[in-house]
N, C-alpha and C positions, 0 to 999 in steps of 0.2 A: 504494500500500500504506500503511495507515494503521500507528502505531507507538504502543503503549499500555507506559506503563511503568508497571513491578512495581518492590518494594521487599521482594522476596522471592527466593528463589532459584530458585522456580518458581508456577506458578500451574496450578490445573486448568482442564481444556479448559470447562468446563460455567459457572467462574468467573471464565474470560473471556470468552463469548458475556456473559455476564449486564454484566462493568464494560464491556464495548465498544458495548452496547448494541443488539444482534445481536438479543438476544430480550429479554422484558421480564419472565421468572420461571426458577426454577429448573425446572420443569415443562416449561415452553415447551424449551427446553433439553435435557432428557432425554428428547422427542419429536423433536426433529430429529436429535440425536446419534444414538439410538437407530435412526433411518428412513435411518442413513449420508447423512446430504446435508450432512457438512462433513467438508473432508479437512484431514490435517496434514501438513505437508510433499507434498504431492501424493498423499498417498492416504487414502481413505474410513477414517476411526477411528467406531467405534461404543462408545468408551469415556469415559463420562463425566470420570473421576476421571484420564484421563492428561494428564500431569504438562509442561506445555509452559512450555521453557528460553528465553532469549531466542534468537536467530535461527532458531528456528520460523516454519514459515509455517501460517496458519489459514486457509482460505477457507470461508465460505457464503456464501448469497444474493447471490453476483455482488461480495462485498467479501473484500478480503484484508487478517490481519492478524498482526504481529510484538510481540513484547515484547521490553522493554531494561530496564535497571534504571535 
């Protein structure tokens, strides 16, 4: 599990695929969200804009990932 730290108190789901490097646009991003093929904490979210704390877990494409401050 990789570990991406914030300097926030949270971070959107769509604006962490993008700094982790998951997908390479905000677009790309709001088509996978949207197509449910990444889950948070073990279930499918279809929500761009939700709001992920540190000990979340984020998985797509076979990668999983947590934020810390």
């Amino acid at each position: 599990m990789e570990t991406i730290q914030i300097h926030t108190e949270f971070i959107k789901l769509q604006d962490l695929l993008k700094l982790s490097h998951l997908v390479m646009s905000g677009g790309e991003a709001k088509i996978v969200i949207q197509d449910e093929q990444v889950t948070v904490n073990g279930e499918t979210c279809s929500m761009r804009g939700k709001k992920i704390f540190p000990g979340d877990v984020v998985a797509y494409n076979g990668r999983e990932l947590t934020v810390s401050y």
